[in-house]
C-alpha positions in Angstrom: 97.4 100.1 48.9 98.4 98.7 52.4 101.9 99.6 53.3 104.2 96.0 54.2 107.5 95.7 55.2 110.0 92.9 55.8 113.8 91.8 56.1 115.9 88.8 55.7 119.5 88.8 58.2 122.2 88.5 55.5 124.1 85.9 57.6 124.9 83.4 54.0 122.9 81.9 51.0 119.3 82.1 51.2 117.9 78.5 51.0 114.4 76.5 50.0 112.7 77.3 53.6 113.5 80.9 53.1 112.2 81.1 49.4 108.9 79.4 49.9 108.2 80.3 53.2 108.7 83.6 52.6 110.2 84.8 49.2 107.3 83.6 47.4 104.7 85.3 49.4 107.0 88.8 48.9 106.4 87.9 45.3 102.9 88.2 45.9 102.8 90.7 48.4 104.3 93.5 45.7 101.6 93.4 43.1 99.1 94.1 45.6 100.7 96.7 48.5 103.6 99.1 48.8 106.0 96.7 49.6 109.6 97.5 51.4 111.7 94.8 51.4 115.1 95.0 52.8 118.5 93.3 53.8 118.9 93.9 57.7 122.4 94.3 58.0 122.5 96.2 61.0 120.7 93.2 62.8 123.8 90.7 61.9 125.9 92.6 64.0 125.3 91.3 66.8 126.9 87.7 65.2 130.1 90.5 64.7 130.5 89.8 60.8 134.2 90.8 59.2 133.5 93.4 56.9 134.1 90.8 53.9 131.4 88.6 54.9 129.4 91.4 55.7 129.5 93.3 52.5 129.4 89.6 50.5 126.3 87.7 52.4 124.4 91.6 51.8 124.9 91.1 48.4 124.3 87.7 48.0 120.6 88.2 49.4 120.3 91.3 47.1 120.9 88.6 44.4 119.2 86.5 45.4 115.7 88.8 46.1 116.0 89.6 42.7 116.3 85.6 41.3 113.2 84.5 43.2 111.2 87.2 41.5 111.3 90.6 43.5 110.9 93.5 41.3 112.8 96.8 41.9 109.9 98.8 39.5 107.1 97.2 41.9 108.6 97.5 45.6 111.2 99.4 47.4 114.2 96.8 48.0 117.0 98.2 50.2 120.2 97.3 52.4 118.9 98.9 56.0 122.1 100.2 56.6 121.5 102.8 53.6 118.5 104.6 55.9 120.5 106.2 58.7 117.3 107.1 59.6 116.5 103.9 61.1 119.4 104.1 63.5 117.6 107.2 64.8 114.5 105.8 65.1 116.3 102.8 67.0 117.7 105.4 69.5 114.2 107.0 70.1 112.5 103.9 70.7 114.9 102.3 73.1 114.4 105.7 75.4 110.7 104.2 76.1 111.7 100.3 76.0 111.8 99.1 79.6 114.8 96.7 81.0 112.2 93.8 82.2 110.4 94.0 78.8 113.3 93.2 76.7 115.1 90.9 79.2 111.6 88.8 79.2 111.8 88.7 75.1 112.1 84.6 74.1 114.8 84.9 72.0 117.0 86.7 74.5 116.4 84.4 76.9 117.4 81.2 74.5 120.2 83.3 73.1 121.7 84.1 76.3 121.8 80.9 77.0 122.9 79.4 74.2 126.0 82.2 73.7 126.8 83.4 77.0 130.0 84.7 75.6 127.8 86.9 73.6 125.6 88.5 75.4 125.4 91.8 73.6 123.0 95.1 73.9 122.6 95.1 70.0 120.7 91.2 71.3 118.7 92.6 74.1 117.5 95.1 72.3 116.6 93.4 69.4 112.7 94.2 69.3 113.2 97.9 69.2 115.2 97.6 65.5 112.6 95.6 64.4 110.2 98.3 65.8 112.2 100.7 63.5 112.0 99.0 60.5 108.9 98.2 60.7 107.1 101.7 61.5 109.3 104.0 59.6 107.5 103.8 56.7 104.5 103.5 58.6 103.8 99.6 58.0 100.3 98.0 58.5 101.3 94.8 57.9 103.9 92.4 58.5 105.2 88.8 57.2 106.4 87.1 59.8 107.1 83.6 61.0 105.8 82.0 64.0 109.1 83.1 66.0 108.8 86.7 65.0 105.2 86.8 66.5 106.6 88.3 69.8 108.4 90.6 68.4 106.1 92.1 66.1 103.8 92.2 69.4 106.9 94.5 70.7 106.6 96.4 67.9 102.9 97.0 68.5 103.4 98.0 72.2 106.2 100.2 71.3 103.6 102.3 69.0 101.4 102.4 71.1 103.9 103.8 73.8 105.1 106.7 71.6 101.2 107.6 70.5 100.5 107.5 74.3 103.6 109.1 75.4 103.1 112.2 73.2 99.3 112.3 72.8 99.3 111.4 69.2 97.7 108.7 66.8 101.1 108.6 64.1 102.3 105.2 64.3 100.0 102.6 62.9 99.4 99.1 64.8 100.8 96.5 62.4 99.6 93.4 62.1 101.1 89.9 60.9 100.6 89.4 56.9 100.0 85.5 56.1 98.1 84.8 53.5 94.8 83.7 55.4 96.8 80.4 56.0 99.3 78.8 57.8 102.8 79.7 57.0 104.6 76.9 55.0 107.6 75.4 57.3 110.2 73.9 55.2 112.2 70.8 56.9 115.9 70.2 57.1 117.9 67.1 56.0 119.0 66.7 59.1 115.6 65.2 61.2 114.8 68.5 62.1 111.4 70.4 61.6 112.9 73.7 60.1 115.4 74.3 57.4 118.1 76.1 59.2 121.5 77.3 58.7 122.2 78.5 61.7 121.5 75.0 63.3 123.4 73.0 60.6 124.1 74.5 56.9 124.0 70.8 55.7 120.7 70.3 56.2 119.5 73.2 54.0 119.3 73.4 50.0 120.5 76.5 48.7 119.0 78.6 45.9 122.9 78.8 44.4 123.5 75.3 45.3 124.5 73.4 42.1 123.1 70.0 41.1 125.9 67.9 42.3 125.8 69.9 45.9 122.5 68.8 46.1 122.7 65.4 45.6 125.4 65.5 48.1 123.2 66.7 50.5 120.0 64.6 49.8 122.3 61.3 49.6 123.9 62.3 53.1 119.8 62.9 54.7 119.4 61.4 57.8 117.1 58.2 57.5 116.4 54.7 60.1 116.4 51.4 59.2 113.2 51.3 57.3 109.1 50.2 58.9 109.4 46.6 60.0 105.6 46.3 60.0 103.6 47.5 57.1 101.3 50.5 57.3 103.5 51.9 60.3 104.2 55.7 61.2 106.9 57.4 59.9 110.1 58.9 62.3 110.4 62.5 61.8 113.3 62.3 59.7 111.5 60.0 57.1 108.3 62.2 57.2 110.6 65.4 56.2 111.8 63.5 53.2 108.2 62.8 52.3 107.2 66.2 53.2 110.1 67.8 50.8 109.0 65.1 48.1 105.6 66.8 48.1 106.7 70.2 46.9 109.4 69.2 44.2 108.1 65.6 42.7 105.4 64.3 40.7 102.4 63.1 42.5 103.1 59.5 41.2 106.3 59.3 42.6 104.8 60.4 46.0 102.4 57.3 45.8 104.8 55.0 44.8 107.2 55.1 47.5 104.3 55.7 49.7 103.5 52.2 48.8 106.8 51.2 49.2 107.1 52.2 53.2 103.6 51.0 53.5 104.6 47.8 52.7 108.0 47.6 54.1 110.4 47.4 51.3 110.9 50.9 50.9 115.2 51.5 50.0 116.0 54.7 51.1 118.7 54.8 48.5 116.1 54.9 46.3 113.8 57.2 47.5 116.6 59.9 47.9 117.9 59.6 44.4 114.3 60.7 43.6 114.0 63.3 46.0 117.8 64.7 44.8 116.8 64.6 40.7 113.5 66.8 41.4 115.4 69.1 43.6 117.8 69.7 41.1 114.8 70.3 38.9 113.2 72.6 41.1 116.2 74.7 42.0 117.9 74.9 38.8 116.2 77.8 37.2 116.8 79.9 40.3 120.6 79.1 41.0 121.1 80.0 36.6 119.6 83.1 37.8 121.2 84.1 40.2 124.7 83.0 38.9 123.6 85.5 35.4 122.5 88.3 38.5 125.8 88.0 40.4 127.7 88.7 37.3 125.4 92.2 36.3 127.8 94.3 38.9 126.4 97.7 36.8 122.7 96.8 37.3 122.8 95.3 41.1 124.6 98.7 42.5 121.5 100.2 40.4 118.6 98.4 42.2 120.4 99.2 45.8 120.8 103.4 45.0 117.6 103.2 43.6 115.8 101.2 46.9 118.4 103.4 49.0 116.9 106.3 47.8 112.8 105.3 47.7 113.5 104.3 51.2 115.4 107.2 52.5 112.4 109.5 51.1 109.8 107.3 53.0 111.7 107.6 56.5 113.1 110.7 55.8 109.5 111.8 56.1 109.2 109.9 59.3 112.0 111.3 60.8 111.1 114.9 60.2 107.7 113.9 61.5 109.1 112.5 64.8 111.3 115.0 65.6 108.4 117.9 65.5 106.1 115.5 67.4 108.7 114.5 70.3 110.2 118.7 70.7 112.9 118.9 68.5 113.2 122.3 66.9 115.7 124.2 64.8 116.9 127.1 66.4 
């Protein structure tokens, strides 16, 4: 079995974009590999969380892995911040990770410009925690969305650099896990492509959302005054309503508004009371289960020591490893 290892930023509720373009492959992913799945709390430092919202969003995602379907008996599920051994791994990787490299990395560049009052080293160097996470248990393959290519690249190179550096072949070269197919990118209510909370938490469905937050939220979707000749193209904003239509309602449904806009007497207020009722549907069994989750205090503290422990024994190994390869020695 293939070794694959992944993360979610605890930075609030997990929503619809994260569970099925992700979550559901993770689901997968477990019956098939040695799977480490874990909640990168060290990585939302560098938003500079209090310690309540910290310790809250990690175990809402714990939660919430659990709901969708991640199993604790089949893969290793674990809060990063539990595997100190990361941290050292971090440190030895950023000794061979160049200033021009990391400053060239695309999501430094757009979050430097979009925070400038935030510019911090945990940001810059970015890629070489992923690195960690990623190749202390040795991972060959990866999950990753289209803006985590280049850093999973970084990853690569940064292998690469320690096997070269010390004359060794230990670190694998991991490579992105999708399926054989296109990743699934879930839109936002808002007009935009990707379901995002950190662009606007409005525009996402939550998996603990209840029914009447929903239909808030579908009922409030951007829309445009409606085709005013038949068989027209649709906006952007009217094709993600479409496009969230196909994965919760009934193919007939589909068609018959399709109909509607094709001929031009589509009511939006219609089509998002449709669109709200089969979201409710769809998301109901998750949010029950992860409100009957939240309230099993005894059982989540067991899954983390468990995953704390399975994970620590995996880098733990690493570690040990490391340290021989690069000189350090007990005296």
């Amino acid at each position: 079995m293939e070794t694959v290892v992944s993360g979610i930023r605890p930075t609030g509720n997990l929503h619809l974009g994260n569970y099925l373009g992700a979550l559901q492959n993770f689901v997968k992913m477990q019956n098939e590999n040695n799977c480490f799945f874990f909640i990168a709390d060290y990585h939302s430092l560098t938003t500079h969380p209090t310690p309540t919202d910290l310790h809250g969003n990690v175990r809402n995602v714990l939660v919430e892995y659990l709901a969708c379907g991640l199993d604790p008996e089949k893969a290793t599920i674990y809060i990063q911040s539990d595997v100190p051994e990361t941290a050292e791994l971090y440190l030895i990787l950023n000794m061979n990770a160049y200033l021009g490299e990391l400053e060239r990395c695309t999501s430094f560049k757009e979050k430097a410009r979009t925070q400038p009052e935030n510019i911090n080293a945990g940001l810059l160097t970015y890629p070489t925690l992923m690195a960690a996470d990623i190749i202390i248990h040795k991972a060959a393959k990866v999950p990753v969305g289209k803006d985590q290519e280049q850093h999973l690249e970084m990853t690569r190179t940064f292998a690469k650099r320690f096997n070269r550096l010390y004359n060794v072949e230990y670190f694998p070269e991991p490579v992105a896990y999708n399926f054989g197919q296109n990743l699934l990118k879930i839109p936002g209510l808002d007009g935009s492509t990707k379901m995002s909370k950190s662009e606007n938490e409005n525009s996402c469905i939550f998996l603990a959302d209840t029914a009447d937050q929903i239909r808030k939220k579908v009922m409030k979707a951007v829309t445009d005054a409606g085709p005013s000749e038949p068989n027209s193209s649709k906006p952007q904003a009217i094709e993600n309503l479409f496009n969230l239509m196909k994965i919760v309602s009934k193919p007939e449904a589909i068609s018959h508004f399709e109909e509607l806009y094709n001929n031009c007497t589509i009511r939006y207020g219609d089509l998002k009371k449709q669109l709200a009722e089969d979201m409710v549907g769809f998301i109901a069994p998750l949010s029950e289960k992860i409100r009957e989750l939240a309230a099993d205090n005894d059982y989540i503290r067991k899954v983390a020591r468990i995953g704390a422990e399975k994970a620590r024994q995996s880098a733990g190994k690493t570690i040990k490893e490391v340290r021989g390869i690069i000189g350090f020695k007990e005296f």
